[in-house]
mmCIF file of the N, C-alpha and C atoms, coordinates in Angstrom:
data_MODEL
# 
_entry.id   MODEL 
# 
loop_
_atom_site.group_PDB 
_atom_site.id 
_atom_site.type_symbol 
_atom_site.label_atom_id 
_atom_site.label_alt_id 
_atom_site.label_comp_id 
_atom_site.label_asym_id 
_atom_site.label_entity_id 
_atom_site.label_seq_id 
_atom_site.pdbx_PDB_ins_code 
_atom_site.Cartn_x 
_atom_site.Cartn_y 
_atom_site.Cartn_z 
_atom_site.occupancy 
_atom_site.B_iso_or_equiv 
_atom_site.pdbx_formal_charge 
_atom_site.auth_seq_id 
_atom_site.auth_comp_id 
_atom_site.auth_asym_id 
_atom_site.auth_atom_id 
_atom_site.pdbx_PDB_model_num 
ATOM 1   N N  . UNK A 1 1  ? 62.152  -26.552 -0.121 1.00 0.00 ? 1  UNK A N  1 
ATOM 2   C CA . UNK A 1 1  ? 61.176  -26.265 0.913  1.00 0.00 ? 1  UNK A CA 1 
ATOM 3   C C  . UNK A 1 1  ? 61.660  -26.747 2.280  1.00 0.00 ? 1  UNK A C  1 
ATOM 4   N N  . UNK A 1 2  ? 62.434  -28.298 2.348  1.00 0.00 ? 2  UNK A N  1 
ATOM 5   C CA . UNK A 1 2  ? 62.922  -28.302 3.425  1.00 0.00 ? 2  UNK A CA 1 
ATOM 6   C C  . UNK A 1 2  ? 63.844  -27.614 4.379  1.00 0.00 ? 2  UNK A C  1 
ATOM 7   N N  . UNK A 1 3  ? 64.438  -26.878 3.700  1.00 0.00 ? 3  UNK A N  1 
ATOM 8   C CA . UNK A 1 3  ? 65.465  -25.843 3.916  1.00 0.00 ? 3  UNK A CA 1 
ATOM 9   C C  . UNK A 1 3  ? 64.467  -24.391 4.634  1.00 0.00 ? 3  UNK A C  1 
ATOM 10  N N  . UNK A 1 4  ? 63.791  -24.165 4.338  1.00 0.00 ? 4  UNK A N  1 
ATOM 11  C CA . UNK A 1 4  ? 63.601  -22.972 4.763  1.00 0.00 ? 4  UNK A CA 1 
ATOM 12  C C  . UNK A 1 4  ? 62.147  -23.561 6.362  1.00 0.00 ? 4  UNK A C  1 
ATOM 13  N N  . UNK A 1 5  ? 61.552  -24.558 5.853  1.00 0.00 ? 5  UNK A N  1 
ATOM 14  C CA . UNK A 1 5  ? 60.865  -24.927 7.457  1.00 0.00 ? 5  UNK A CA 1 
ATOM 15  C C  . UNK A 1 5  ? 62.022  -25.392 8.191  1.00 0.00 ? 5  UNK A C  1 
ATOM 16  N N  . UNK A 1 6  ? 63.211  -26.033 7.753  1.00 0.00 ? 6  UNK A N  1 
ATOM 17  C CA . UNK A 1 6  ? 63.994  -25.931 9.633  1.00 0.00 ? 6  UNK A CA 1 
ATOM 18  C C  . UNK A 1 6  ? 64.723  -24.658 9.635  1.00 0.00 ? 6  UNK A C  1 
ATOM 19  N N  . UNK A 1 7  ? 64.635  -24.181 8.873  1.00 0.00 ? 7  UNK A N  1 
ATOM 20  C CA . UNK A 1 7  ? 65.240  -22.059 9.434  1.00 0.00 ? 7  UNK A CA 1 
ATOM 21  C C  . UNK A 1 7  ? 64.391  -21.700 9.937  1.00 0.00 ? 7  UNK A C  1 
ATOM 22  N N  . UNK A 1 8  ? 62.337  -22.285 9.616  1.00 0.00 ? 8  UNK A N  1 
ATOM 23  C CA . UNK A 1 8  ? 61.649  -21.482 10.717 1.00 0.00 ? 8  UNK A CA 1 
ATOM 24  C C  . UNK A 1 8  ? 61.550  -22.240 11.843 1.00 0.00 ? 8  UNK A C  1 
ATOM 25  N N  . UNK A 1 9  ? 61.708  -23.644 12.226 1.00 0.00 ? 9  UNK A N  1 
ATOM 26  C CA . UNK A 1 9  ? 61.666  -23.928 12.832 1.00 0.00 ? 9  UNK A CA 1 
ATOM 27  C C  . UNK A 1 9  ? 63.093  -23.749 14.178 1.00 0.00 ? 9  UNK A C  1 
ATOM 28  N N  . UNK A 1 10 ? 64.134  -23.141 13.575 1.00 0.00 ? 10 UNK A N  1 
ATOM 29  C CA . UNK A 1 10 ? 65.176  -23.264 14.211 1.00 0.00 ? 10 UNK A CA 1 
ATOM 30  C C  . UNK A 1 10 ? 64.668  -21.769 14.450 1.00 0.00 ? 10 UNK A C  1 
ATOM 31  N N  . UNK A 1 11 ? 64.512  -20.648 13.813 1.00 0.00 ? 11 UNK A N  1 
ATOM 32  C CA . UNK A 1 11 ? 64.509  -19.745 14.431 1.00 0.00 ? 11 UNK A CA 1 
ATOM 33  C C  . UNK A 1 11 ? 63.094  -19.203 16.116 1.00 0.00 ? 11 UNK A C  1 
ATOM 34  N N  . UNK A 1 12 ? 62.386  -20.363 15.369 1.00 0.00 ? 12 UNK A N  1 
ATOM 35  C CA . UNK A 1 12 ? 61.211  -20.143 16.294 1.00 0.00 ? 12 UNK A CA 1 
ATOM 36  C C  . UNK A 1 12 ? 61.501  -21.325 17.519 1.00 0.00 ? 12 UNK A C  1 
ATOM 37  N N  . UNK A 1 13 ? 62.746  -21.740 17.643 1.00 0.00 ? 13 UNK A N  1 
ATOM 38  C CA . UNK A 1 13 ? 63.521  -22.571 19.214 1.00 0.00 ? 13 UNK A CA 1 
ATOM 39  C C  . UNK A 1 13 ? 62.452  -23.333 19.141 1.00 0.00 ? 13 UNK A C  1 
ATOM 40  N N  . UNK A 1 14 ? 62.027  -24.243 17.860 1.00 0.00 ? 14 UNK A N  1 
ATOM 41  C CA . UNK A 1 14 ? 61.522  -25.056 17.813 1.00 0.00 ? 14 UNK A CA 1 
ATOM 42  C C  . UNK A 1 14 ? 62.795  -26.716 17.862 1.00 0.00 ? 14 UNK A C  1 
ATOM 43  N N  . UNK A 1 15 ? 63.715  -26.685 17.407 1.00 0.00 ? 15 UNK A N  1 
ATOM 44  C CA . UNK A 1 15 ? 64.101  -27.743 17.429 1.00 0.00 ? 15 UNK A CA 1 
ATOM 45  C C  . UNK A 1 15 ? 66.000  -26.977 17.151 1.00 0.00 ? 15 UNK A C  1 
ATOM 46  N N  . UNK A 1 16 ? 66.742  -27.517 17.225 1.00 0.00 ? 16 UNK A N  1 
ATOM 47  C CA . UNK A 1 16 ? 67.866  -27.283 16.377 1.00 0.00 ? 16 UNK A CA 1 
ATOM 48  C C  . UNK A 1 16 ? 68.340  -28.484 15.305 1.00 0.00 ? 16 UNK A C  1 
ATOM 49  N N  . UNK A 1 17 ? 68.958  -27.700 14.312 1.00 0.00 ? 17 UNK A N  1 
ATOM 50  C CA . UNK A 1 17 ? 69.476  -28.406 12.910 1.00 0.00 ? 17 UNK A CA 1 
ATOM 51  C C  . UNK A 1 17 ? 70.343  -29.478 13.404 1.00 0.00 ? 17 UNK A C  1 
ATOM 52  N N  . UNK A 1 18 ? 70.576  -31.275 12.811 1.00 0.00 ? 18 UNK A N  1 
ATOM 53  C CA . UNK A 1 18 ? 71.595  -32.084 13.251 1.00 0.00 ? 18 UNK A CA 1 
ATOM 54  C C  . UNK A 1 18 ? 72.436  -31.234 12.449 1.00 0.00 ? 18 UNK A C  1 
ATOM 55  N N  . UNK A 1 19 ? 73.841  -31.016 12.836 1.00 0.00 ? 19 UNK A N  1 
ATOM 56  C CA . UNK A 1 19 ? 74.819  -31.014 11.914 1.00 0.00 ? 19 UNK A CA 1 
ATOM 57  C C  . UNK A 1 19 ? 75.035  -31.111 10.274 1.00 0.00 ? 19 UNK A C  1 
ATOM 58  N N  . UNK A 1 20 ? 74.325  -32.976 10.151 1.00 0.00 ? 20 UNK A N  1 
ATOM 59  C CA . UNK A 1 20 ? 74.258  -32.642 8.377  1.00 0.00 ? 20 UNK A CA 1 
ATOM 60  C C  . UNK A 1 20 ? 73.516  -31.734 7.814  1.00 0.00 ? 20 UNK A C  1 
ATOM 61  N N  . UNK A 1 21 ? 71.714  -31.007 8.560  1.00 0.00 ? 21 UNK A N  1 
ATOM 62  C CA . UNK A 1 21 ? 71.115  -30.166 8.134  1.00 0.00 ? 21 UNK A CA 1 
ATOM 63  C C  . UNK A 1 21 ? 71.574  -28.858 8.296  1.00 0.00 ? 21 UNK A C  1 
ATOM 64  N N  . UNK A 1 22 ? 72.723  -28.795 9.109  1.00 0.00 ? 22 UNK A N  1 
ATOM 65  C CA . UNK A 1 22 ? 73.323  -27.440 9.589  1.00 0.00 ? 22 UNK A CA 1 
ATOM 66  C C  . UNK A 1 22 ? 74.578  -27.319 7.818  1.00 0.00 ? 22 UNK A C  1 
ATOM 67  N N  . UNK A 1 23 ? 74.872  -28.386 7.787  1.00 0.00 ? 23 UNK A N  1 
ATOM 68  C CA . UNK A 1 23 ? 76.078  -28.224 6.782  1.00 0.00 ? 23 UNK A CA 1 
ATOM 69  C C  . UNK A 1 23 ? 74.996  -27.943 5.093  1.00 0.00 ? 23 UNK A C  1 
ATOM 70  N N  . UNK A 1 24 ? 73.658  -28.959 5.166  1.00 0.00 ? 24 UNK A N  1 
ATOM 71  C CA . UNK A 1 24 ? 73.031  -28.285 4.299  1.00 0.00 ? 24 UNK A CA 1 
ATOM 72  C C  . UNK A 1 24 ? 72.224  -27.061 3.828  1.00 0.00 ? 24 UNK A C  1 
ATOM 73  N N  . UNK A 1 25 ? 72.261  -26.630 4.835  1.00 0.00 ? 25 UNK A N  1 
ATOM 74  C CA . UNK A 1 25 ? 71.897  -25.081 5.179  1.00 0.00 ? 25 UNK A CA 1 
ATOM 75  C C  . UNK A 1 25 ? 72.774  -24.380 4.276  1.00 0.00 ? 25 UNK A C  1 
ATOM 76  N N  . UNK A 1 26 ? 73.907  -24.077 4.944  1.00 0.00 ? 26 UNK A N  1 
ATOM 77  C CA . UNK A 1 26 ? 75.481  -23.808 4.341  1.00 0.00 ? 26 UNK A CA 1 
ATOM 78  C C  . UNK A 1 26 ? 75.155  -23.703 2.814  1.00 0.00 ? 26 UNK A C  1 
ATOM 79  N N  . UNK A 1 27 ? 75.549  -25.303 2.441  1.00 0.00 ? 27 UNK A N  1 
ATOM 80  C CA . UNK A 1 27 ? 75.644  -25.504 1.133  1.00 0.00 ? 27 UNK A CA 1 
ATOM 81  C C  . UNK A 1 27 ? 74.353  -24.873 0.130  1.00 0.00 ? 27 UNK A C  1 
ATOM 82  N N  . UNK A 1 28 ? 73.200  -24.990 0.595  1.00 0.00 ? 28 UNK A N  1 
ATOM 83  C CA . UNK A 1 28 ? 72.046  -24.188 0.225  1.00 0.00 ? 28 UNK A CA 1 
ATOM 84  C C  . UNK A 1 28 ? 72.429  -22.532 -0.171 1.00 0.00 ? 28 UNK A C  1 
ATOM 85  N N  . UNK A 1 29 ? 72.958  -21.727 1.204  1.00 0.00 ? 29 UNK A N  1 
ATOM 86  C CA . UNK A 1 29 ? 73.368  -20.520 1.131  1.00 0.00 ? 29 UNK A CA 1 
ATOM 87  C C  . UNK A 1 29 ? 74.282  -20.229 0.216  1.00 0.00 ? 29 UNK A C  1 
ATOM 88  N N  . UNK A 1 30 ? 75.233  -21.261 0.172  1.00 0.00 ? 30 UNK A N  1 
ATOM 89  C CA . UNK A 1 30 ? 76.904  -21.007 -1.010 1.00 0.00 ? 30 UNK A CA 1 
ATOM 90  C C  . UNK A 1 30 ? 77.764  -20.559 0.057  1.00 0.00 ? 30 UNK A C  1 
ATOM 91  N N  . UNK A 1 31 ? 77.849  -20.908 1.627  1.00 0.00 ? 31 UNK A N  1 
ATOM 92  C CA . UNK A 1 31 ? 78.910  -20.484 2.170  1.00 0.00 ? 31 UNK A CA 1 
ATOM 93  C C  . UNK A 1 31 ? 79.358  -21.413 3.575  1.00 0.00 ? 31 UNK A C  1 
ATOM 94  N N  . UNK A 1 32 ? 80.437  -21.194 4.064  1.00 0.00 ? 32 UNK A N  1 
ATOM 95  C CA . UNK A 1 32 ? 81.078  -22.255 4.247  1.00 0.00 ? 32 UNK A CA 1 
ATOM 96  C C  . UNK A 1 32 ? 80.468  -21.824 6.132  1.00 0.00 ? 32 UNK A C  1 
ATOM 97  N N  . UNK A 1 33 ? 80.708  -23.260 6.593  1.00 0.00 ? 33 UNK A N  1 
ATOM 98  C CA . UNK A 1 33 ? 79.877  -22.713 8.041  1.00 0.00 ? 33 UNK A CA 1 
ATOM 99  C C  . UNK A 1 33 ? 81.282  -21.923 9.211  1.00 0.00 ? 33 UNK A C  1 
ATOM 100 N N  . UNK A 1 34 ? 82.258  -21.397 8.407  1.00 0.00 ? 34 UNK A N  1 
ATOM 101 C CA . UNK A 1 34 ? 83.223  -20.202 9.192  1.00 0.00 ? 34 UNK A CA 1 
ATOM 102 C C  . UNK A 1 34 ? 82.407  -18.727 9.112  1.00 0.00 ? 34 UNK A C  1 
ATOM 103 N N  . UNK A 1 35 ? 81.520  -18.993 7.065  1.00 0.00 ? 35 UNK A N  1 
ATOM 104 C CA . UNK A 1 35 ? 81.016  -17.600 7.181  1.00 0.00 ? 35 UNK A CA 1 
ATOM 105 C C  . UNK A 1 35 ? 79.599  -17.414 8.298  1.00 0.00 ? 35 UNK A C  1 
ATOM 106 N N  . UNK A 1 36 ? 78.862  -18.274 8.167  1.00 0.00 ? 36 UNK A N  1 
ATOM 107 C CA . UNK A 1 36 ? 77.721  -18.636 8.742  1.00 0.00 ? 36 UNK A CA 1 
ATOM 108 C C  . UNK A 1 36 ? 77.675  -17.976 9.689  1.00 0.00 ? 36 UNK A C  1 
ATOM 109 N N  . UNK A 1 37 ? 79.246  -18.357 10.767 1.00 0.00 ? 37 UNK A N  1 
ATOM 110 C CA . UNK A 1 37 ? 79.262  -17.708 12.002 1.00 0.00 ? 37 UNK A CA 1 
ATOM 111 C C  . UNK A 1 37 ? 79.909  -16.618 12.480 1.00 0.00 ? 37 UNK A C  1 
ATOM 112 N N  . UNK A 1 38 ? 80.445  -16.081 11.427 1.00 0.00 ? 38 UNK A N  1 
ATOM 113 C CA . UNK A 1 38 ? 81.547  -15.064 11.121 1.00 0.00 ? 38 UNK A CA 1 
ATOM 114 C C  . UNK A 1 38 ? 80.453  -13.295 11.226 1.00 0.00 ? 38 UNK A C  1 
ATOM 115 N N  . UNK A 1 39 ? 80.461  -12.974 11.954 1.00 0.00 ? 39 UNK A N  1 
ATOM 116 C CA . UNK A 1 39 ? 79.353  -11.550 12.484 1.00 0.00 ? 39 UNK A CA 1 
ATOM 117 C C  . UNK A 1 39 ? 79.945  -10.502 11.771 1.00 0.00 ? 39 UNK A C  1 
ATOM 118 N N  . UNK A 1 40 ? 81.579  -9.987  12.062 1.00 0.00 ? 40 UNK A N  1 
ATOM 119 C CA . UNK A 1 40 ? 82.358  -9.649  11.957 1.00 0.00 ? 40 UNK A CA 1 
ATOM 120 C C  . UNK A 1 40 ? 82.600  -8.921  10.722 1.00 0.00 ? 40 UNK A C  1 
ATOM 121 N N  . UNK A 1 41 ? 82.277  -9.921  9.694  1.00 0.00 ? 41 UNK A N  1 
ATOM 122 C CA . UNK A 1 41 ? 82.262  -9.468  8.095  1.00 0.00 ? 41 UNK A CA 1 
ATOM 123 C C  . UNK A 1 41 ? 80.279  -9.069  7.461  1.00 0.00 ? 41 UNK A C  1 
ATOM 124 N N  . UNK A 1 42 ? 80.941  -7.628  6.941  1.00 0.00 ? 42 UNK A N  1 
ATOM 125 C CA . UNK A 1 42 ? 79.838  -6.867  6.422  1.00 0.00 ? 42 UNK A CA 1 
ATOM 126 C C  . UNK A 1 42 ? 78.560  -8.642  5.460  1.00 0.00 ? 42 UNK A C  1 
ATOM 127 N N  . UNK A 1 43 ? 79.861  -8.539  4.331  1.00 0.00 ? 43 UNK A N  1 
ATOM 128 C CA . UNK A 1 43 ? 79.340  -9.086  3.065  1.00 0.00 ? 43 UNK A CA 1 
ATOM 129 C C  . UNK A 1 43 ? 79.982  -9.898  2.882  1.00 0.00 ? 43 UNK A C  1 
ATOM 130 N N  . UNK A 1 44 ? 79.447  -11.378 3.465  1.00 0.00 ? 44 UNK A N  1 
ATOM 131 C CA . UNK A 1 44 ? 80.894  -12.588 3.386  1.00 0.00 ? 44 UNK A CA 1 
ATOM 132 C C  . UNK A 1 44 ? 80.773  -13.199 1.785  1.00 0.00 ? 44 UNK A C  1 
ATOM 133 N N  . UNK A 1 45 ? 79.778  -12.878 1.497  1.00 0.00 ? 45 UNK A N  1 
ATOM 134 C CA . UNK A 1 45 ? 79.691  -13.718 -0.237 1.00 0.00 ? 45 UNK A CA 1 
ATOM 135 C C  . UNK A 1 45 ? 80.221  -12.691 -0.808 1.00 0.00 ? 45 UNK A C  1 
ATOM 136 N N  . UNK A 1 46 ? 80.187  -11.482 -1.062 1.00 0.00 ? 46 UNK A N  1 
ATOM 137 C CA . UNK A 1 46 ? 81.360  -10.733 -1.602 1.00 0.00 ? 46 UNK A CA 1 
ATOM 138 C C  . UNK A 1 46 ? 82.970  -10.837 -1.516 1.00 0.00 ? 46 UNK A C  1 
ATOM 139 N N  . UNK A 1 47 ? 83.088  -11.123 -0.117 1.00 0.00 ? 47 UNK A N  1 
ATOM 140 C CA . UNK A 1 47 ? 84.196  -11.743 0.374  1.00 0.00 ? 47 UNK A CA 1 
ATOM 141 C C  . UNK A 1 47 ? 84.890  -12.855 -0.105 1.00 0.00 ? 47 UNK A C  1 
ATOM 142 N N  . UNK A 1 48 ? 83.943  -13.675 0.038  1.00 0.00 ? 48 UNK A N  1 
ATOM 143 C CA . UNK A 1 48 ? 84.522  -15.550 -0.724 1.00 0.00 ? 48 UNK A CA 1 
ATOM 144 C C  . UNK A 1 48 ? 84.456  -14.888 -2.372 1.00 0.00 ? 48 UNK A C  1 
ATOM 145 N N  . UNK A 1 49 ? 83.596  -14.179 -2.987 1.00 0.00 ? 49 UNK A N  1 
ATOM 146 C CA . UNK A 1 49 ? 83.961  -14.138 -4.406 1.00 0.00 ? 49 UNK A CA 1 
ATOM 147 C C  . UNK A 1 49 ? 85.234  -13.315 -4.357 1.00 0.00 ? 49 UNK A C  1 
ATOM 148 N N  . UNK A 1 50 ? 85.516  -12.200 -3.963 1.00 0.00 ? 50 UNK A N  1 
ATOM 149 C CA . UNK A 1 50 ? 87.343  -11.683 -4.185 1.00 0.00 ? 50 UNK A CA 1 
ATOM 150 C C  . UNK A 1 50 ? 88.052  -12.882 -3.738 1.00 0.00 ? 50 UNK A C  1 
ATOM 151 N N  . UNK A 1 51 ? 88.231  -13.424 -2.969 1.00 0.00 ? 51 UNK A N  1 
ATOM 152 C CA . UNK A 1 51 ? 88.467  -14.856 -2.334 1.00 0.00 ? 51 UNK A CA 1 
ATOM 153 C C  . UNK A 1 51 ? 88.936  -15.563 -3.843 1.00 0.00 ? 51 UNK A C  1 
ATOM 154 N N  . UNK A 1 52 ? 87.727  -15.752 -4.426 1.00 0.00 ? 52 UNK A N  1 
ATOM 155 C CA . UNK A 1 52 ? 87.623  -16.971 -5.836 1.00 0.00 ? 52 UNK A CA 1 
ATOM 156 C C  . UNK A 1 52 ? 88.568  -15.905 -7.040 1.00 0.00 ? 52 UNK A C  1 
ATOM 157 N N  . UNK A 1 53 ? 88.364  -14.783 -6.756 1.00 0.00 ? 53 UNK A N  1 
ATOM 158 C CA . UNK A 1 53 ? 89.185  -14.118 -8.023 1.00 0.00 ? 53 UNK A CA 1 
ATOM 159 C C  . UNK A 1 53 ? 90.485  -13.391 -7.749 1.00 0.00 ? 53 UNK A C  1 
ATOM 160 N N  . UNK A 1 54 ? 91.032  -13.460 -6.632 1.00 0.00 ? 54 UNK A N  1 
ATOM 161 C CA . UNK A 1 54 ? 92.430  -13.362 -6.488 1.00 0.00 ? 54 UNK A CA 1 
ATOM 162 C C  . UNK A 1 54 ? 93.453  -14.973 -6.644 1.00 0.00 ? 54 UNK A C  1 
ATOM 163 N N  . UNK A 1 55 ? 92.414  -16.036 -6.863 1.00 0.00 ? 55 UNK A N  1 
ATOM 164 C CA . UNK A 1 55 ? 93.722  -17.380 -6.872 1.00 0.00 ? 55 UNK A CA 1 
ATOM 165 C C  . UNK A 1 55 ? 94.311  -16.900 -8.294 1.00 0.00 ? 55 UNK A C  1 
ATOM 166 N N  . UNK A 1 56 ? 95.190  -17.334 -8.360 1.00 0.00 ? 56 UNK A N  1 
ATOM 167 C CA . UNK A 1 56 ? 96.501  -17.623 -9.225 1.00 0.00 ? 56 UNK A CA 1 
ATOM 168 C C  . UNK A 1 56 ? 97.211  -16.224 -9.993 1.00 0.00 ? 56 UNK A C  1 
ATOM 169 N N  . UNK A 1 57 ? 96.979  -15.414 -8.798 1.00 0.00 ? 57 UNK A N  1 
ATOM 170 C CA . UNK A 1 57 ? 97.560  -13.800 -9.130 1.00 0.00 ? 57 UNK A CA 1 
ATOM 171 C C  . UNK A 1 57 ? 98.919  -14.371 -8.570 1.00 0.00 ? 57 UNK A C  1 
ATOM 172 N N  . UNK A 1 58 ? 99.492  -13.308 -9.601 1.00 0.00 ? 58 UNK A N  1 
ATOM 173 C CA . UNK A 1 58 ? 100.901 -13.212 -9.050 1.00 0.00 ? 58 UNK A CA 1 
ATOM 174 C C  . UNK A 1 58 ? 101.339 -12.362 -7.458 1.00 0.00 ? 58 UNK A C  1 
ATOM 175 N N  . UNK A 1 59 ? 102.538 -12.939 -6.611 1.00 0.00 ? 59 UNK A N  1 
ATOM 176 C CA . UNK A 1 59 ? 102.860 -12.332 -5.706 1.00 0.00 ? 59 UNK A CA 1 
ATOM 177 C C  . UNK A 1 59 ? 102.916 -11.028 -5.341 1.00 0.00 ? 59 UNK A C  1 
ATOM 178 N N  . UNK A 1 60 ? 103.518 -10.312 -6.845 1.00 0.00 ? 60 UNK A N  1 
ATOM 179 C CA . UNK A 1 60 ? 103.250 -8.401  -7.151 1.00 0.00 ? 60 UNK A CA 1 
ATOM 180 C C  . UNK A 1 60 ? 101.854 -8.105  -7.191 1.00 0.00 ? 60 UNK A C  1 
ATOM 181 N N  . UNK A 1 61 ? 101.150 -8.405  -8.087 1.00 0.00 ? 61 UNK A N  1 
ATOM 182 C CA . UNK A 1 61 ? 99.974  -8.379  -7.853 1.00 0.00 ? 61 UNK A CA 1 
ATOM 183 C C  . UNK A 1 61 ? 98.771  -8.882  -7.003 1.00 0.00 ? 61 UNK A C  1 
ATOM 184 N N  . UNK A 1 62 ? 98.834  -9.812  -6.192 1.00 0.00 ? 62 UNK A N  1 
ATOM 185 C CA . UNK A 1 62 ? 98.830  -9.804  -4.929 1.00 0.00 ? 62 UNK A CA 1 
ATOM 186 C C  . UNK A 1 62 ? 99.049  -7.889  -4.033 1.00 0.00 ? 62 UNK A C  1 
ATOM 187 N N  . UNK A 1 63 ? 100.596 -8.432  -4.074 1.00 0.00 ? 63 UNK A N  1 
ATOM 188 C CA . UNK A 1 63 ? 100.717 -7.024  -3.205 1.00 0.00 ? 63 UNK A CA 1 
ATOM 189 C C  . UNK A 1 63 ? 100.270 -5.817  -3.699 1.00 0.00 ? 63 UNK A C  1 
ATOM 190 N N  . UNK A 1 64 ? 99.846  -5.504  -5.000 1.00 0.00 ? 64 UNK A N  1 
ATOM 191 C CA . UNK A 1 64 ? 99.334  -4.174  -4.915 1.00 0.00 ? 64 UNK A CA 1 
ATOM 192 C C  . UNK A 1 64 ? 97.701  -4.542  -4.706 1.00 0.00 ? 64 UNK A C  1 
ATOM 193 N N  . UNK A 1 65 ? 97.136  -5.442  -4.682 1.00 0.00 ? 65 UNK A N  1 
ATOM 194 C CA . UNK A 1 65 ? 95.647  -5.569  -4.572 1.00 0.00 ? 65 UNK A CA 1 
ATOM 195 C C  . UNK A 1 65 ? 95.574  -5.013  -2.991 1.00 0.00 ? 65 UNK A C  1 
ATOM 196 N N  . UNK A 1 66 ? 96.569  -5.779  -2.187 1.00 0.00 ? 66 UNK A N  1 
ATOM 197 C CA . UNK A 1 66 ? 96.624  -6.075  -0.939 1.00 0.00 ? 66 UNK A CA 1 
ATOM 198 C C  . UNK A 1 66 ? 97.324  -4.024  -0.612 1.00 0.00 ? 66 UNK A C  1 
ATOM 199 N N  . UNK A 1 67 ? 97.428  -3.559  -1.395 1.00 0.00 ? 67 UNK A N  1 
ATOM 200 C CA . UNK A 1 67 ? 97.533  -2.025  -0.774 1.00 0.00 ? 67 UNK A CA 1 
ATOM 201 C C  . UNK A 1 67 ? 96.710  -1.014  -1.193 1.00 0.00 ? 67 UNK A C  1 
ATOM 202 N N  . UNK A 1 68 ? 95.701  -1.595  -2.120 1.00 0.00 ? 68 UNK A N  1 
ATOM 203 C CA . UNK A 1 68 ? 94.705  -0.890  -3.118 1.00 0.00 ? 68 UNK A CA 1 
ATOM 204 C C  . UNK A 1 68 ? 93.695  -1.293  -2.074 1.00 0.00 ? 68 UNK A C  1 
ATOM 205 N N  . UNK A 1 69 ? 93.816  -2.165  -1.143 1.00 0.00 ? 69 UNK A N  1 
ATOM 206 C CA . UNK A 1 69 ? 92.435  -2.792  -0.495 1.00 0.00 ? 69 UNK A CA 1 
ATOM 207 C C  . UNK A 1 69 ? 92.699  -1.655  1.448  1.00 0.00 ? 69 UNK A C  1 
ATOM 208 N N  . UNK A 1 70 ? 94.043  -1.740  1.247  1.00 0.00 ? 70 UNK A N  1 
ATOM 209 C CA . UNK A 1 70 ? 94.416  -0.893  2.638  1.00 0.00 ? 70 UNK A CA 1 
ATOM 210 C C  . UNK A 1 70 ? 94.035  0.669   2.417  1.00 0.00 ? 70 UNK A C  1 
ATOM 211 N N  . UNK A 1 71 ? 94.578  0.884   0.996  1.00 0.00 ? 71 UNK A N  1 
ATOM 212 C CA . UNK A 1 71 ? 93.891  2.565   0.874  1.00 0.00 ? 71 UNK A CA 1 
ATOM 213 C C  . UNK A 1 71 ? 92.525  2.988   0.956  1.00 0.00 ? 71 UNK A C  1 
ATOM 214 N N  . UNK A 1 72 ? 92.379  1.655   0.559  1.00 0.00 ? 72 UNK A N  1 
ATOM 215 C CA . UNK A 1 72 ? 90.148  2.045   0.366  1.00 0.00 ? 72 UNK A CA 1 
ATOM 216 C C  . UNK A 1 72 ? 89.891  2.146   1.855  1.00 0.00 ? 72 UNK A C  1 
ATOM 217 N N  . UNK A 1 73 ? 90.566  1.605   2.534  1.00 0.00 ? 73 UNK A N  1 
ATOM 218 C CA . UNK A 1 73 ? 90.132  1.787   4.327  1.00 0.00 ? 73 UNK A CA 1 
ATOM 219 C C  . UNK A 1 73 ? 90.136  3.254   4.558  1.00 0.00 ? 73 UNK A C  1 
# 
């Protein structure tokens, strides 16, 4: 519950979050405060999960993910 009265309170320029409530925000959401501020990206939790399921691919595979991901463009 505390989590969501300082989102209304932050959104209604009632007060702003200290930092640790800004980082628990974050951690609440599941994302890191680069995505938080990151506009840029559609779907950043989709993002961090390919993120979590490309570690410990191989370099080849790597590179064909990394041209399977350029063709879909």
């Amino acid at each position: 519950m505390y989590v969501f009265y300082n989102i209304n309170n932050i959104e209604n320029g009632i007060n702003l979050p200290s930092m640790q409530a800004f980082f628990y925000i974050c951690e609440y959401l599941e994302i890191t405060p680069k995505e938080f501020f990151d506009t840029d990206t559609v779907n950043p939790m989709m993002i961090s999960e390919l993120t979590e399921a490309v570690k410990g691919l191989s370099s080849d595979q790597l590179r064909n993910l990394v041209s399977l991901a350029k063709g879909l463009k």
